[in-house]
DRENDO-1510 file (C-alpha; in Angstrom, 1 decimal, always signed):
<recs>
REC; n; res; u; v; w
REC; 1; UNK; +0.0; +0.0; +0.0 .
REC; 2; UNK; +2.4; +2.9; +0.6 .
REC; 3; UNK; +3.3; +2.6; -2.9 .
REC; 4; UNK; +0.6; +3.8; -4.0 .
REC; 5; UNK; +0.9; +7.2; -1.5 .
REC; 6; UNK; +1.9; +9.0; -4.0 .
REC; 7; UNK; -2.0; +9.2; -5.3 .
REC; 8; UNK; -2.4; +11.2; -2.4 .
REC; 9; UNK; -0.1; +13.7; -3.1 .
REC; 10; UNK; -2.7; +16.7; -3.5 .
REC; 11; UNK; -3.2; +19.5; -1.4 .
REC; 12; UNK; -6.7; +18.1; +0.1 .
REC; 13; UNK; -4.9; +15.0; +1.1 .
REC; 14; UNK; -3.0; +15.3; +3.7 .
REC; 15; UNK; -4.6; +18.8; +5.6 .
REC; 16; UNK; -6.4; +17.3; +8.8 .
REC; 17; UNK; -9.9; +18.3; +9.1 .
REC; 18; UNK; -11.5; +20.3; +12.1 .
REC; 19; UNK; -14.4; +17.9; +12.4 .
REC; 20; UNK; -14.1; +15.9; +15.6 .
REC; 21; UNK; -13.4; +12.1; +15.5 .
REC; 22; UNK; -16.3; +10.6; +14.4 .
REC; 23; UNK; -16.0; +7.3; +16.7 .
REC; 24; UNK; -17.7; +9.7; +18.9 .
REC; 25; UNK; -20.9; +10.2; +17.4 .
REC; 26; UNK; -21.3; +6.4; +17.1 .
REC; 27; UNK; -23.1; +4.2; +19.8 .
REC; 28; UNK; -22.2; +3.2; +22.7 .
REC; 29; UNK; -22.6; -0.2; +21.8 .
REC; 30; UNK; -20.0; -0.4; +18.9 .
REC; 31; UNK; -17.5; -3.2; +18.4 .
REC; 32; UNK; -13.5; -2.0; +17.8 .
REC; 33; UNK; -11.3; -3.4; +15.8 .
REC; 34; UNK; -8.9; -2.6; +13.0 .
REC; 35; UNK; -9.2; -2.8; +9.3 .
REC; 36; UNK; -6.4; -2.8; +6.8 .
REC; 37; UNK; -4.2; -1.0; +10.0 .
REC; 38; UNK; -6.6; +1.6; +10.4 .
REC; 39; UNK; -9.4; +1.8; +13.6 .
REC; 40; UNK; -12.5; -0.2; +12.7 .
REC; 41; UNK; -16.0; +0.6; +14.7 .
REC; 42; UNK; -19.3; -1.8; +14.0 .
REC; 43; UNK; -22.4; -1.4; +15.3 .
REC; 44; UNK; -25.7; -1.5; +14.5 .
REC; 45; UNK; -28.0; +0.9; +12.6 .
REC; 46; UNK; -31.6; +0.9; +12.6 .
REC; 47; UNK; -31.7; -3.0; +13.0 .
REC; 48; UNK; -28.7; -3.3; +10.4 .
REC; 49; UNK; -25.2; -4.2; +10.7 .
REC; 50; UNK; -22.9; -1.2; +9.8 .
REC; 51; UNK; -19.5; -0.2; +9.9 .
REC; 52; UNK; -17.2; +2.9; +9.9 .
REC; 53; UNK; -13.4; +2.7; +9.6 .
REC; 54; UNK; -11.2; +5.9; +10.1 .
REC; 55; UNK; -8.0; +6.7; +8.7 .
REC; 56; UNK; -5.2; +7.8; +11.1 .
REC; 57; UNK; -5.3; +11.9; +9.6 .
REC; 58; UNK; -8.8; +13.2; +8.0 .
REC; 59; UNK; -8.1; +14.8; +5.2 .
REC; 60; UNK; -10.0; +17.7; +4.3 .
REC; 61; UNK; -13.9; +18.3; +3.9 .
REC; 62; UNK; -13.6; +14.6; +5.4 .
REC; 63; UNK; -13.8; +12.4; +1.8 .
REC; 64; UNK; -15.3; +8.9; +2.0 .
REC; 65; UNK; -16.1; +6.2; +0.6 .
REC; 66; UNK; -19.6; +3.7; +0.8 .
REC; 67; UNK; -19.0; +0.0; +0.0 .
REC; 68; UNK; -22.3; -1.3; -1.1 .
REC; 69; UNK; -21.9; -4.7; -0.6 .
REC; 70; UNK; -19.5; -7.7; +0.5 .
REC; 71; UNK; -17.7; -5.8; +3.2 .
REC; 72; UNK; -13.9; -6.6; +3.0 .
REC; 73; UNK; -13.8; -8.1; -0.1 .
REC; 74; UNK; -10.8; -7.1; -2.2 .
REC; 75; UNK; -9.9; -4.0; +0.2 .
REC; 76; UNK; -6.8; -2.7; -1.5 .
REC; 77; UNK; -8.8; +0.4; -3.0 .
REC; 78; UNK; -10.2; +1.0; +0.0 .
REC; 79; UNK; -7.2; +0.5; +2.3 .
REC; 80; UNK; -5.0; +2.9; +0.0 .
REC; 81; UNK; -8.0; +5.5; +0.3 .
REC; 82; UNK; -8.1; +5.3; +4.2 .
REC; 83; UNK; -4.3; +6.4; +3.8 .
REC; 84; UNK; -5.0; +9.0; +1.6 .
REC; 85; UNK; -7.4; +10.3; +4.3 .
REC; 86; UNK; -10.6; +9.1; +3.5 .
REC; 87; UNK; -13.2; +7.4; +5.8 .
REC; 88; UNK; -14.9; +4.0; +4.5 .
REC; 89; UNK; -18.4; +2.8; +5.7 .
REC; 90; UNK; -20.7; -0.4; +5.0 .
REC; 91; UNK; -24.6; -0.3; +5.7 .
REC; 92; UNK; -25.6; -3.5; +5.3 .
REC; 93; UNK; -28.8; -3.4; +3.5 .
REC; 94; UNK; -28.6; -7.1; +2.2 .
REC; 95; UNK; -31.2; -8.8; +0.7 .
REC; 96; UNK; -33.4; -6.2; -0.6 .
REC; 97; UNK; -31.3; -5.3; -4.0 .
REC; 98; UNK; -32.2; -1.6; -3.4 .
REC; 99; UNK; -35.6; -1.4; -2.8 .
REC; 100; UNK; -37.6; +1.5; -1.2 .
REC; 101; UNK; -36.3; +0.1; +1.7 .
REC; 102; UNK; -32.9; -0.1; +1.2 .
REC; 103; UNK; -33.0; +3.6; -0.1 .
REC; 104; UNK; -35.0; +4.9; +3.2 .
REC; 105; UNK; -32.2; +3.2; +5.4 .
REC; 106; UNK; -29.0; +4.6; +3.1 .
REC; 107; UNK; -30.7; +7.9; +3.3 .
REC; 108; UNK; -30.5; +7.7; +6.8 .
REC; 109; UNK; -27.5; +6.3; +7.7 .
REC; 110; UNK; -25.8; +9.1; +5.1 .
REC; 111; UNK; -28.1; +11.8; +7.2 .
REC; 112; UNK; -26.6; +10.3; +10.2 .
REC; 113; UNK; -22.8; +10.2; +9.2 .
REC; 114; UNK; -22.8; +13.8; +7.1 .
REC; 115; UNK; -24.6; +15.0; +10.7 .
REC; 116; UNK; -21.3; +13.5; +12.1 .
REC; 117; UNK; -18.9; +15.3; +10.3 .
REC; 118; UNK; -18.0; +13.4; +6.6 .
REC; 119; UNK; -18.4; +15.8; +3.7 .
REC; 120; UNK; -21.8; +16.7; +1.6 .
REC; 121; UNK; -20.3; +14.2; -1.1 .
REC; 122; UNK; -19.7; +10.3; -0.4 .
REC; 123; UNK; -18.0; +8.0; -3.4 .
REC; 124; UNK; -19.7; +5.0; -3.4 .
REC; 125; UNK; -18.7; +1.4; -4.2 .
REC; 126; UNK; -20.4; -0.8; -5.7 .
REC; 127; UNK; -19.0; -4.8; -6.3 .
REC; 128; UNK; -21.9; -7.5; -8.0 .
REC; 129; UNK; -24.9; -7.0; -7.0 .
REC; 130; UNK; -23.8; -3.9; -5.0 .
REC; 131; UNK; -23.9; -2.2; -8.3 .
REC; 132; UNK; -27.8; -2.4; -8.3 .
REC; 133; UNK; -27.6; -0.7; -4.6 .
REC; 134; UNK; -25.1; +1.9; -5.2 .
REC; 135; UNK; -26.7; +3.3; -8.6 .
REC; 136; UNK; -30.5; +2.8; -7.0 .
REC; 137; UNK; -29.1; +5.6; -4.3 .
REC; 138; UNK; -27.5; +7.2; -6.6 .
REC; 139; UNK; -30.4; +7.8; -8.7 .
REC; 140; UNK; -32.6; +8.6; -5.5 .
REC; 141; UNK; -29.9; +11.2; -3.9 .
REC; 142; UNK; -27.6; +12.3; -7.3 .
REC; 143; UNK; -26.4; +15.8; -5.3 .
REC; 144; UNK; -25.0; +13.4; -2.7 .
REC; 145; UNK; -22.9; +11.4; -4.8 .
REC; 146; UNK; -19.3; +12.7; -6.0 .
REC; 147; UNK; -18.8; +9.2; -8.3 .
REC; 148; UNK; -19.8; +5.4; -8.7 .
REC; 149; UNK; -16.8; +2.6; -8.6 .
REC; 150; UNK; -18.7; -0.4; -9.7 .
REC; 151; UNK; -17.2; -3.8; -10.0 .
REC; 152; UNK; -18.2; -7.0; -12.2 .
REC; 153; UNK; -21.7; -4.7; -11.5 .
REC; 154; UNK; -25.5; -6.1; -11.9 .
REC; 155; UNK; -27.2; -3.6; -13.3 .
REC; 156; UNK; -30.1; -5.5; -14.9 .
REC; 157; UNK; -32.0; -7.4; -12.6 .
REC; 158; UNK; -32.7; -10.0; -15.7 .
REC; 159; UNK; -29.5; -11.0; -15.8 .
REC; 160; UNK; -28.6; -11.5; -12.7 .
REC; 161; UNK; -30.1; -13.4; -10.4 .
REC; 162; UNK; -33.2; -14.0; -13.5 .
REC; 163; UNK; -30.6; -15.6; -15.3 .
REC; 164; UNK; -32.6; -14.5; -18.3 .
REC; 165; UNK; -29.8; -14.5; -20.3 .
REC; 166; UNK; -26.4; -16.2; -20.8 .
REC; 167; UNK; -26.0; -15.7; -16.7 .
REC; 168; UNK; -27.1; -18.9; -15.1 .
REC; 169; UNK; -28.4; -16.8; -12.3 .
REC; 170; UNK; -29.3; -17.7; -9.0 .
REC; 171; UNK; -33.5; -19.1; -8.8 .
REC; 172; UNK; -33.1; -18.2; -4.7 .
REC; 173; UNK; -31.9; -15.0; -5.4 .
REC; 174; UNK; -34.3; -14.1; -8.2 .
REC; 175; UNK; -37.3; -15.0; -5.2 .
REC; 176; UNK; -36.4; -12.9; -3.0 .
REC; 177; UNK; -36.1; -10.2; -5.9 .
REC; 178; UNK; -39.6; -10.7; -6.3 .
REC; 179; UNK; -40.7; -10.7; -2.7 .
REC; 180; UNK; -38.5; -7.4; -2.0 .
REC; 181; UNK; -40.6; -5.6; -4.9 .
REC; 182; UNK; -44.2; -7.4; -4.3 .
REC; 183; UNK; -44.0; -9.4; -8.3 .
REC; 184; UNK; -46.2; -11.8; -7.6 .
REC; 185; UNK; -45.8; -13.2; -11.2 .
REC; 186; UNK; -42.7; -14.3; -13.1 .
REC; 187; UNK; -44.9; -12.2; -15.7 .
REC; 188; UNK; -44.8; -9.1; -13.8 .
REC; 189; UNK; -40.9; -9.8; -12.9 .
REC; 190; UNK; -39.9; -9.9; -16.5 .
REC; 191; UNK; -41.7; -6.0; -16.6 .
REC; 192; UNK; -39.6; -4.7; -14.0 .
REC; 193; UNK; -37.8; -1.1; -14.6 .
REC; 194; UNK; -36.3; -0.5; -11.4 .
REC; 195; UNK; -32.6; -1.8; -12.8 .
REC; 196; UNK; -29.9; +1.2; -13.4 .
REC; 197; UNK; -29.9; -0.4; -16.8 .
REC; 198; UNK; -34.0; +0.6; -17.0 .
REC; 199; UNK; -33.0; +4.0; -15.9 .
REC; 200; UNK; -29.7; +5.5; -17.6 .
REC; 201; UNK; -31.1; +8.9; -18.0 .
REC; 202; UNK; -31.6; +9.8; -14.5 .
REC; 203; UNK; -28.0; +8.5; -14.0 .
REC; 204; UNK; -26.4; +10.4; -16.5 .
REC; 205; UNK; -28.7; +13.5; -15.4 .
REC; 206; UNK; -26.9; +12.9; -11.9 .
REC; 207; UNK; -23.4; +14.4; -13.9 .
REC; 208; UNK; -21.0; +12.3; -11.9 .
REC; 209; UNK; -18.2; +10.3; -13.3 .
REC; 210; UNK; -18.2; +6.4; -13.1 .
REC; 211; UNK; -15.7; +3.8; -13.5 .
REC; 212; UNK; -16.3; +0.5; -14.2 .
REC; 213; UNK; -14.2; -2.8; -13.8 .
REC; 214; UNK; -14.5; -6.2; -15.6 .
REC; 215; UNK; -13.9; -9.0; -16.4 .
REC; 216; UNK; -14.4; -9.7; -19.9 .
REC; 217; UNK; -15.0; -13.5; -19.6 .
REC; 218; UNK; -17.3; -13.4; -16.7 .
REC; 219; UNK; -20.8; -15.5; -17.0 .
REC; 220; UNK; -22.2; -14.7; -13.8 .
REC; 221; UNK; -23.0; -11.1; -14.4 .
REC; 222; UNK; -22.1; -11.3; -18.1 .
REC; 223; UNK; -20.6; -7.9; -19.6 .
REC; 224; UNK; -22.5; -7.6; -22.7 .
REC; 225; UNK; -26.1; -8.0; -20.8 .
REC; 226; UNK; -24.5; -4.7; -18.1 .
REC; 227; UNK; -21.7; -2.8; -18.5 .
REC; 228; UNK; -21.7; -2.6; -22.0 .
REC; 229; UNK; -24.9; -1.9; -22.6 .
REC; 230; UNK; -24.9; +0.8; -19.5 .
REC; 231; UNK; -21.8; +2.1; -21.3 .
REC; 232; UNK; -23.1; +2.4; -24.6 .
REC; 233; UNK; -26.6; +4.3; -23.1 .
REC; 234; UNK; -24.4; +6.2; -20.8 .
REC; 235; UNK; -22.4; +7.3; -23.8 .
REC; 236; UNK; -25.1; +8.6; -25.9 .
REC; 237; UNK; -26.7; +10.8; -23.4 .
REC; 238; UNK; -23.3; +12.2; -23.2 .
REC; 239; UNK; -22.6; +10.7; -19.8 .
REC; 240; UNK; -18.9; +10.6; -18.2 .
REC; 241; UNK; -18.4; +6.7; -17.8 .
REC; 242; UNK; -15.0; +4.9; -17.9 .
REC; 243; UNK; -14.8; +0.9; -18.4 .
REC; 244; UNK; -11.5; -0.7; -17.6 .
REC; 245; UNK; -11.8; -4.4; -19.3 .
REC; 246; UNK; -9.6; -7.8; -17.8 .
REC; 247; UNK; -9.2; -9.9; -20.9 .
REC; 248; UNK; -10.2; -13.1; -19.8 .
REC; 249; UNK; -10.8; -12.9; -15.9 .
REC; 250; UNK; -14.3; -14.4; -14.6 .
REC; 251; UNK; -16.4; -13.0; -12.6 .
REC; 252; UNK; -13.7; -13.2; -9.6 .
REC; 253; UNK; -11.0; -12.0; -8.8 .
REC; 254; UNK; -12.9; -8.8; -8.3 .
REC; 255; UNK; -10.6; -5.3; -8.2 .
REC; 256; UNK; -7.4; -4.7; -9.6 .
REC; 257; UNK; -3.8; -6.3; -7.8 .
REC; 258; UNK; -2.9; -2.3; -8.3 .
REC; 259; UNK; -5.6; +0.0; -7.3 .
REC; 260; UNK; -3.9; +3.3; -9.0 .
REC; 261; UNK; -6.3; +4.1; -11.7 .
REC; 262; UNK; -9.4; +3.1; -8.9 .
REC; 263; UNK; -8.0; +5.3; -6.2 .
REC; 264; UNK; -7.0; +7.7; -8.6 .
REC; 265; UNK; -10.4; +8.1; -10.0 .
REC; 266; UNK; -11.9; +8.7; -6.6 .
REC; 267; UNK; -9.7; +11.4; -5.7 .
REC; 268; UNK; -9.7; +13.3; -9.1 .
REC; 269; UNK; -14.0; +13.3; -8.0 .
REC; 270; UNK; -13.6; +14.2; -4.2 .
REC; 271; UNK; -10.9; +17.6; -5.6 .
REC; 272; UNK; -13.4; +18.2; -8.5 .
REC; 273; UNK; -16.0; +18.5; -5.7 .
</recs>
């Protein structure tokens, strides 16, 4: 990781913040540990596991960054970005594939931690299926957003878990889909709009950059049936979108072994903001 610390080389970086340690407006009933190095709290938020990490200096305006989903996975992004200043957080808002629900809890467990101290503008993360929560928020809250990272992202339902297409899906997954937006026919699933891929335009309209990752060869959440499409519609509404292909990787290993051009991207957003 301190290879990389020469991302953070920008003025915002390394000026400590005013704002007071955040650890303090979390409950009392919190869990500490340490992620990556850096001091780790959990708790719980309105019913729902959560989690805040803190790097060692705030840098300033107090940047962060929102992992949608799958807490941990991959962390080398994330753990260069604490050193660089940022704060990370999880809500975990799993299985409801951003429902109404899951947007009422994300907005407020953002209320709660802006309240606390982190800046107007949180980068948010989104790996698989996270991709369907981060954009869903997105779409719901775009002054709040200062970019999308999505990795290997779902971004039509259909695909994944429907398995509708060349995915083989996931029938479990796809029931609960149902259940979390009251389709009470397979009929009335295959109508569904509510995927970022249904609703480009009121991404694009959000004017914040994405970045994508991918793996070229993955048939989980198969490229052609989400990012490439999303790009291509992105694209022609004149939306700022960025796809970073890995020739021949699956579904897994998600990320990059070097995080420069992720971490990069988040920080160019956070100055621009």
């Amino acid at each position: 990781m301190l290879g990389f610390l020469w991302l953070c080389g920008m003025p915002m970086s390394y000026a400590q913040s005013s704002e007071p340690d955040i650890f303090q407006a979390l409950p009392h009933e919190k869990q500490l540990s340490t992620f990556s190095g850096f001091p780790c709290a959990s708790f719980v938020f309105n019913g729902r596991q959560a989690k805040v990490v803190k790097p060692l200096k705030t840098a300033q305006n107090a940047p962060w960054v929102w992992r949608a989903r799958f807490w941990g996975h991959e962390p080398q992004a994330d753990s260069t970005l604490l050193a660089c200043g940022f704060h990370v957080v999880y809500c975990d808002v799993a299985e409801l594939y951003g429902n109404a629900q899951a947007i009422e809890i994300w907005n407020q467990f953002y209320d709660f931690l802006h309240q606390a101290g982190l800046s107007p503008k949180v980068a948010l993360e989104g790996f698989s299926r996270g991709g369907i929560y981060a954009y869903n928020w997105a779409i719901a809250n775009p002054e709040k957003v200062s970019c999308v990272y999505a990795d290997a992202p779902v971004l039509d339902l259909k695909s994944w878990p429907g398995g509708k297409g060349r995915s083989p899906g996931s029938p479990k997954d796809w029931e609960l889909f149902k259940q979390d937006y009251n389709l009470k026919t397979e009929e009335e699933a295959m109508q569904f709009k509510g995927s970022p891929l249904d609703n480009v335009d009121k991404i694009v309209k959000g004017g914040y950059p994405m970045l994508h990752v991918c793996g070229d060869a993955d048939d989980v959440v198969p490229i052609e049936e989400n990012t490439t499409l999303f790009e291509q519609r992105v694209k022609a509404l004149g939306g700022n979108i960025t796809v970073i292909h890995k020739p021949g990787v699956n579904h897994h290993p998600h990320s990059l072994k070097d995080p420069s051009p992720i971490v990069a991207f988040i920080l160019r957003a956070a100055w621009r903001d």
